[in-house]
C-alpha positions as CSV (number, residue, x, y, z in Angstrom):
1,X,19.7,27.6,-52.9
2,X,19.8,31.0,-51.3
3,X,17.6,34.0,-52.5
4,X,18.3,37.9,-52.3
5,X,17.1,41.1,-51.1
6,X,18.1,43.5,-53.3
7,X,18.2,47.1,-52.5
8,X,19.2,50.4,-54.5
9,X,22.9,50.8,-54.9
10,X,25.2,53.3,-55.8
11,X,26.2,54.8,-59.1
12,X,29.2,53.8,-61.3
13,X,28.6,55.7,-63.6
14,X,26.9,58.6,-65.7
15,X,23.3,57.1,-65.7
16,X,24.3,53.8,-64.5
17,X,23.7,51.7,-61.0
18,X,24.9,48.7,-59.3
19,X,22.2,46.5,-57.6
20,X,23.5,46.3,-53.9
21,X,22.7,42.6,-52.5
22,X,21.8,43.4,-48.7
23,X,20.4,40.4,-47.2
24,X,19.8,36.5,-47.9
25,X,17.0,34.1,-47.3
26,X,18.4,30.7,-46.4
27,X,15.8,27.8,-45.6
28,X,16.0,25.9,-42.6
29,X,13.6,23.3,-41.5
30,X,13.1,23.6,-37.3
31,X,12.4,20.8,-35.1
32,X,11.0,24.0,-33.0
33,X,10.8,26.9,-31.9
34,X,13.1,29.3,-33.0
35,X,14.7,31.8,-30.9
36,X,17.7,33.6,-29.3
37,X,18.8,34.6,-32.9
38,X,21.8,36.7,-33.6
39,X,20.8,40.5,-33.3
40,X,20.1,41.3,-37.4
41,X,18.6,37.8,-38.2
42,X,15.5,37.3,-38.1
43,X,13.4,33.9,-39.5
44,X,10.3,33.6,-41.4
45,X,8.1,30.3,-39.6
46,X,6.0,30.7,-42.8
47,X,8.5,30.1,-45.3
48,X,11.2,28.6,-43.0
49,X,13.6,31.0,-44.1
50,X,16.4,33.0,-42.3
51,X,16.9,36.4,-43.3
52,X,20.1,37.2,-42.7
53,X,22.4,40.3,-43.6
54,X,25.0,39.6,-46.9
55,X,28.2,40.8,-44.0
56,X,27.0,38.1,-41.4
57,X,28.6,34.8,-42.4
58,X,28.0,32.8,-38.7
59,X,25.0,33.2,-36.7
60,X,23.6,31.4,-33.6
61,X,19.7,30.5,-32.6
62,X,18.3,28.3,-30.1
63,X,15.9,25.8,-32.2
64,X,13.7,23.7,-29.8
65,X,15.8,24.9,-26.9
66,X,19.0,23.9,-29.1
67,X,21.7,26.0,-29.4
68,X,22.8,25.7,-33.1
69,X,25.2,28.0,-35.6
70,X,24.7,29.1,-38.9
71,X,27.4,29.3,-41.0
72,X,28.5,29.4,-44.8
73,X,31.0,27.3,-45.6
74,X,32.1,27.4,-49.4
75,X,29.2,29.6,-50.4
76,X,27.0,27.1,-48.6
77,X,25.0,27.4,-45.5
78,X,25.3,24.9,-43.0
79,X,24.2,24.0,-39.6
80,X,25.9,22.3,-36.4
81,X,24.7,21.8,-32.9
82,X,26.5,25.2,-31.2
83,X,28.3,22.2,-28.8
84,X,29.9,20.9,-31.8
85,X,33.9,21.1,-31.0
86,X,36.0,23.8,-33.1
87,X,39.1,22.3,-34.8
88,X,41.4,24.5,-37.4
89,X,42.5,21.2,-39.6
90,X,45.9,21.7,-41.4
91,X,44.6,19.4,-43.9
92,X,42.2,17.3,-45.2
93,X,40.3,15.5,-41.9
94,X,40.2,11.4,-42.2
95,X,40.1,8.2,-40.4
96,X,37.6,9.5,-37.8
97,X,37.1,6.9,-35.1
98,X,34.1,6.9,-32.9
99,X,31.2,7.9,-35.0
100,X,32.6,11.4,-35.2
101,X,32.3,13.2,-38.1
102,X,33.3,16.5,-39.2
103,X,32.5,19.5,-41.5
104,X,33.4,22.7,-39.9
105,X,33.6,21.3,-36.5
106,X,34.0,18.0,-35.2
107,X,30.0,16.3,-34.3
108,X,31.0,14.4,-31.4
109,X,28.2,11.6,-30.4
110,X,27.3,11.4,-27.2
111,X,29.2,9.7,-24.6
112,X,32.3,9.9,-27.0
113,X,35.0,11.2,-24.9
114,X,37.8,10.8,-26.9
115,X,37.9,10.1,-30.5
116,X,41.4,9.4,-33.4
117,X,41.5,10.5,-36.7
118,X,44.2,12.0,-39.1
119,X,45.0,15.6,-40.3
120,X,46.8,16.1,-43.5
121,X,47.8,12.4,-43.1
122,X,49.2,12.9,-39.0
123,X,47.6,10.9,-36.6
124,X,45.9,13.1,-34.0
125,X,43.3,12.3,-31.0
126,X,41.2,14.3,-29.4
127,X,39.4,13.6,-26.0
128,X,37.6,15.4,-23.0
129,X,39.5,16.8,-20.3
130,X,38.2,18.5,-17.6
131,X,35.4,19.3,-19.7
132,X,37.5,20.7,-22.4
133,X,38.4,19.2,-25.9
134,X,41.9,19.0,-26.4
135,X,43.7,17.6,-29.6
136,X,47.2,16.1,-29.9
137,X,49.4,14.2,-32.1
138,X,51.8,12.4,-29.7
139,X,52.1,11.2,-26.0
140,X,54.5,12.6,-23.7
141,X,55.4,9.7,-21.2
142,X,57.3,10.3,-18.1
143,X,59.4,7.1,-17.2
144,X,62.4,7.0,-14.8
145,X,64.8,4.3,-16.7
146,X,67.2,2.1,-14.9
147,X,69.3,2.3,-17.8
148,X,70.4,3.3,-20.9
149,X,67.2,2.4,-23.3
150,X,67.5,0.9,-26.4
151,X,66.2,-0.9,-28.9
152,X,62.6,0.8,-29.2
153,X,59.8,-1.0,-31.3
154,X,58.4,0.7,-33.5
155,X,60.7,3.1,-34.9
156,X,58.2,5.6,-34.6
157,X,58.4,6.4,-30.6
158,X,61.6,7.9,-29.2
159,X,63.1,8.7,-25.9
160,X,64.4,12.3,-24.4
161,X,67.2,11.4,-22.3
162,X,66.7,15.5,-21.0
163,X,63.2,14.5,-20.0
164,X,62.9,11.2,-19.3
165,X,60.2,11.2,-21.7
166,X,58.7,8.7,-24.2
167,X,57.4,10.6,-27.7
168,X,54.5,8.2,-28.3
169,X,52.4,8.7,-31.6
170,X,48.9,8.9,-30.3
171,X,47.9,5.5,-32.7
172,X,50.4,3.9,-30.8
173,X,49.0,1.6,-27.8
174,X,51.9,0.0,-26.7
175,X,55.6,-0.5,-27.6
176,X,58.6,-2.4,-26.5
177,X,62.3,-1.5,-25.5
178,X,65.5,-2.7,-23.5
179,X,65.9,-0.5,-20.3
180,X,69.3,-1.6,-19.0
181,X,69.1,-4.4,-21.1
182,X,66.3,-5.4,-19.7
183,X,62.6,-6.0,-22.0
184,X,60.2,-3.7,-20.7
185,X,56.7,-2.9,-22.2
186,X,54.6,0.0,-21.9
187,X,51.3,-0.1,-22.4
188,X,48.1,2.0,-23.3
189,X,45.7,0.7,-20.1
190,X,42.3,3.0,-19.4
191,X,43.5,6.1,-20.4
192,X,47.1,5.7,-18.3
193,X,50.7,4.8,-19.1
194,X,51.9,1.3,-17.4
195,X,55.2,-0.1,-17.7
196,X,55.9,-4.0,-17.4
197,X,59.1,-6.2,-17.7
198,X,57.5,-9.2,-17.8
199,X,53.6,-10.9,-18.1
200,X,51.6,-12.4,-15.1
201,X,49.7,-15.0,-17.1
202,X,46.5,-17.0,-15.0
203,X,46.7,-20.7,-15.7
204,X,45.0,-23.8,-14.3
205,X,47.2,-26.5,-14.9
206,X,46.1,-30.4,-15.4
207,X,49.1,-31.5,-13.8
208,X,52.7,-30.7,-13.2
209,X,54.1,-28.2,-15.6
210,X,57.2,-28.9,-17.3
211,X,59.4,-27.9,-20.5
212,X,58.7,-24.4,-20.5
213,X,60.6,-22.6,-23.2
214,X,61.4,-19.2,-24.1
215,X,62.7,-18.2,-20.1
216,X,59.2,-18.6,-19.0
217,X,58.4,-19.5,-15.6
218,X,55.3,-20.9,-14.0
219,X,54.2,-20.1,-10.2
220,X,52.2,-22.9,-8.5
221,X,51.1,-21.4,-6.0
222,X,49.3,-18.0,-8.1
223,X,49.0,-20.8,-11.3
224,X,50.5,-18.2,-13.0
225,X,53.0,-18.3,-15.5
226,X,56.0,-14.8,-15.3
227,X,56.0,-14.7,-18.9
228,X,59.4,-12.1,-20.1
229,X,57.4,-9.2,-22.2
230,X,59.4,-9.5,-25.5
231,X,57.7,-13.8,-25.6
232,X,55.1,-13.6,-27.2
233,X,54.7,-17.1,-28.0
234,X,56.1,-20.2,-25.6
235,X,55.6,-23.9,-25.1
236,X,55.5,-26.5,-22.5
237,X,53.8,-29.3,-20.6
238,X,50.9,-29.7,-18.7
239,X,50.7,-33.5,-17.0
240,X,52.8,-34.7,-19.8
241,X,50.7,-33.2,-22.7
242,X,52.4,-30.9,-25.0
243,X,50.9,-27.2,-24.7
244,X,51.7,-23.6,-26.7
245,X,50.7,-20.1,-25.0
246,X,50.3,-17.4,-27.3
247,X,49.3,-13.7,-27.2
248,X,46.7,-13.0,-29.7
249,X,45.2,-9.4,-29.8
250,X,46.7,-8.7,-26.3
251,X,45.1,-11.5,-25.1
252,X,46.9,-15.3,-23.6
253,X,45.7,-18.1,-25.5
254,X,46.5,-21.4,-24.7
255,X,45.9,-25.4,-27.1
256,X,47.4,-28.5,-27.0
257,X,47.1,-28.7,-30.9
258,X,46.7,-26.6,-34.1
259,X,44.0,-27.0,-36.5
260,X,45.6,-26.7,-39.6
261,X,43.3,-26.1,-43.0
262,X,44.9,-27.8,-46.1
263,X,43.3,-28.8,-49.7
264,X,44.8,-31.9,-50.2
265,X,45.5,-32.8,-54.6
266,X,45.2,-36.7,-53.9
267,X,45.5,-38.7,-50.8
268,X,47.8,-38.3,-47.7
269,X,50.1,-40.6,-46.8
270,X,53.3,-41.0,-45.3
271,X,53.1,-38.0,-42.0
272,X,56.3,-37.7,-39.7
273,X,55.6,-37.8,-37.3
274,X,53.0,-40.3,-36.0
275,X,51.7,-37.4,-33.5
276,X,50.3,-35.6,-37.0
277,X,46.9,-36.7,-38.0
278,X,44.7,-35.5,-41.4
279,X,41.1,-35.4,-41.0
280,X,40.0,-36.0,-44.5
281,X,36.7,-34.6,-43.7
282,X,37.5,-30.9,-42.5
283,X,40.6,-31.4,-44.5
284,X,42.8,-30.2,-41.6
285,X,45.9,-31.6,-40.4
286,X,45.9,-31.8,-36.4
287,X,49.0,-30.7,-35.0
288,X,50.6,-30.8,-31.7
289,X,51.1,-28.0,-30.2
290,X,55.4,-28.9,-29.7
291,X,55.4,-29.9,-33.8
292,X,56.4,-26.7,-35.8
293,X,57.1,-28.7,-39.1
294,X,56.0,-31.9,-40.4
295,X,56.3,-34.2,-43.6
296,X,53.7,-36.1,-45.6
297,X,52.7,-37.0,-49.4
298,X,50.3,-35.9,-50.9
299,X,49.5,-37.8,-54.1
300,X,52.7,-39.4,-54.0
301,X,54.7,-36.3,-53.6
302,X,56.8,-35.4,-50.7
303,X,55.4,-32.1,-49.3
304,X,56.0,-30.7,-45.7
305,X,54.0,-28.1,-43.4
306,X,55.9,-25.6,-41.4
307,X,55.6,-23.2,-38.8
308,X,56.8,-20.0,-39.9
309,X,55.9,-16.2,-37.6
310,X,52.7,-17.7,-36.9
311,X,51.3,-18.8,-39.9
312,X,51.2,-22.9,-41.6
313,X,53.2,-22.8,-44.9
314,X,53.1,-25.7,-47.1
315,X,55.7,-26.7,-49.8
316,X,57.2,-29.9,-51.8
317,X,60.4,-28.5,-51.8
318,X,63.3,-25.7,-50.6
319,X,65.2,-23.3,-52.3
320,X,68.7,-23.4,-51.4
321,X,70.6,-20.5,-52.1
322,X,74.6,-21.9,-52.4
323,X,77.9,-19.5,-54.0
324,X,79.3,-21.8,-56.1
325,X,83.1,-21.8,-56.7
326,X,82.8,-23.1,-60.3
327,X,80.9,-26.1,-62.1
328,X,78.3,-27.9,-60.4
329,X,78.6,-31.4,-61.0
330,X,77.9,-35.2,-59.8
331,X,74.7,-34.1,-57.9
332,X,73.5,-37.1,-55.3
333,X,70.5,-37.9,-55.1
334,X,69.4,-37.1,-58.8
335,X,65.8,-35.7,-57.6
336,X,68.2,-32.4,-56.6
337,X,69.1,-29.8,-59.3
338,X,71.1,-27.0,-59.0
339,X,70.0,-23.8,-61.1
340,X,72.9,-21.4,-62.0
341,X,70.9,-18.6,-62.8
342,X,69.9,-17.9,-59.0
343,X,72.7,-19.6,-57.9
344,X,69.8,-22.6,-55.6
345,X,69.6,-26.0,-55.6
346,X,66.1,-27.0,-55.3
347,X,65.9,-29.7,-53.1
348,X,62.5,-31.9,-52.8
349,X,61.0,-32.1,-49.1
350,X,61.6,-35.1,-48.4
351,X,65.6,-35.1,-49.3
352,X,67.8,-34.3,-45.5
353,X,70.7,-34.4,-46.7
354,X,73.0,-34.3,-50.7
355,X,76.6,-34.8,-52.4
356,X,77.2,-32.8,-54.9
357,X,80.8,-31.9,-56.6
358,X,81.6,-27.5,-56.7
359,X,84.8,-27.2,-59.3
360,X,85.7,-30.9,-58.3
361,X,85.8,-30.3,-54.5
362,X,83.4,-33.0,-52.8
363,X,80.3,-30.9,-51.0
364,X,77.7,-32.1,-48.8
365,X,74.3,-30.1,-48.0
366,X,72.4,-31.0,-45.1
367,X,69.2,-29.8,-43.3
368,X,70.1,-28.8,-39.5
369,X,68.0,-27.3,-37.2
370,X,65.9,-26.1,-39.7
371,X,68.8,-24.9,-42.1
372,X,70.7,-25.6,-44.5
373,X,74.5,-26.0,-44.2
374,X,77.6,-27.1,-46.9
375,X,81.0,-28.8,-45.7
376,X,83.5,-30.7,-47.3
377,X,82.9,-34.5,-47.3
């Protein structure tokens, strides 16, 4: 709490004075020495005390050869090393990144040369150049294009045509887009800007490599595989044995099977196909890397695992969503039900394919490719 030195003020009236507060004691516990102090404040080593005049609201000092500032903040006094970076927020300050904190000025740790954090909600960065701090919300990114670009990913970054200029939110790393048509990357790499159409992905290969999906391509002579930059997942064959690269956290992985956690409710039985084995003990299905779905009971009922934007779903049966043209009638096999309120038949796992009769017109359904199709018997 601060204390006062109080001096003899001026009169407000007849026979009546105002106390005039002149000067304020604030404590301070030194690591040192303290010197270098703002002309008009002095400091008390008894008391550890500043004594500092009521119109002085910052002050520096030197305290063990430290340069430090005074200042009240909010009626409070408070204390930062004097190489402490200014910043005028707009808002409140959050999200800081780097062990930096911040209370009047940003306390950078050191070795910290650039730092993220929000302002009033706006992602900002701040880092050393030239040994200066300098803040910003956005990268301006000078790219020549071959093309007319389209199709940026995310939303979030934009191109000026006038410029040739990417507008890259600084908690953006990297972000896709067509250039021509073709699917170029840029990317975030040691503090520079680098533009790819296309991954150079190390490899040593078992055996001849065949199969390769997604327009990858694999170089025998680098063992490298020229993956396109908008793949991010692709299979093939390594000496005959199924294989799956994927990029995890910016990284190439590459397995020959998935590990696949499941709590089973009874026993497995029944898995299509063969290649698909359950280890009862882990409780974990082992999967091929070139099988993205797979049936199986489990207790006796028909369930099947699938492979769905990277993750293993599980269910025991689909939801088919179907218009119908009037009454739903004559349903073949019986295990499938249609339910009128949301307009889906629900259709067990293990059923492929079902009759059914839509205002006396003869339907099929069938599973193709993964969906679901209707034609006329």
């Amino acid at each position: 709490m601060n204390e006062y030195i109080i001096s003899t003020g001026q009169p407000i009236g007849a026979g009546a004075y105002q106390p005039k507060i002149v000067e304020v004691y604030v404590s301070y516990e030194p690591n040192g020495a303290i010197t270098d102090l703002t002309v008009g404040v002095t400091f008390d080593s008894v008391k550890n005390e500043f004594v500092v005049p009521v119109d002085l609201p910052i002050f520096a000092f030197n305290d063990n050869g430290v340069a430090m500032i005074g200042s009240l903040v909010d009626g409070e006094w408070v204390f930062i090393d004097y190489f402490d970076v200014s910043y005028e927020p707009h808002g409140a300050i959050t999200d800081l990144t780097g062990g930096v904190t911040f209370k009047i000025a940003f306390d950078i740790p050191d070795g910290v040369d650039s730092f993220d954090f929000k302002d009033n909600g706006v992602a900002m960065r701040g880092s050393l150049v030239d040994g200066e701090w300098v803040f910003f919300d956005h990268f301006d990114v000078s790219y020549e294009p071959n093309g007319v670009i389209t199709g940026i990913m995310p939303s979030s970054v934009t191109f000026n045509n006038a410029k040739n200029e990417f507008v890259v939110p600084v908690d953006v790393s990297f972000f896709t887009f067509d250039d021509n048509s073709v699917a170029t990357r840029g990317s975030l790499v040691n503090g520079e800007w680098v533009f790819i159409d296309h991954f150079d992905v190390s490899y040593e290969p078992n055996g001849a490599i065949t199969d390769l999906t997604g327009g990858v391509t694999f170089d025998s002579v680098k063992n490298e595989f020229d993956v396109p930059i908008d793949v991010s997942t692709f299979d093939f064959k390594d000496n005959g044995v199924a294989m799956r690269g994927s990029l995890v956290n910016g990284e190439w992985v590459f397995i020959d099977h998935f590990d696949v956690s499941y709590e089973p409710n009874g026993t497995i039985t029944d898995i299509v196909p063969s290649s698909v084995t359950f280890d009862s003990v882990k409780n974990e299905f082992v999967v091929p890397a070139d099988v993205s779905f797979f049936t199986f009971k489990d207790n006796g009922v028909a369930t099947r695992g699938w492979f769905v934007n990277g993750e293993w779903v599980f269910f025991d049966h689909f939801d088919v969503s179907y218009e119908p043209n009037g009454a739903i009638t004559d349903i073949s096999p019986s295990v499938v039900t249609f339910d009128s309120a949301k307009n889906e038949f629900v259709v067990p796992v293990g059923v492929s394919s079902f009759t059914f009769d839509d205002n006396g017109v003869d339907m099929i359904g069938s599973l193709v490719d993964g969906e679901w199709a209707f034609a006329l018997q």
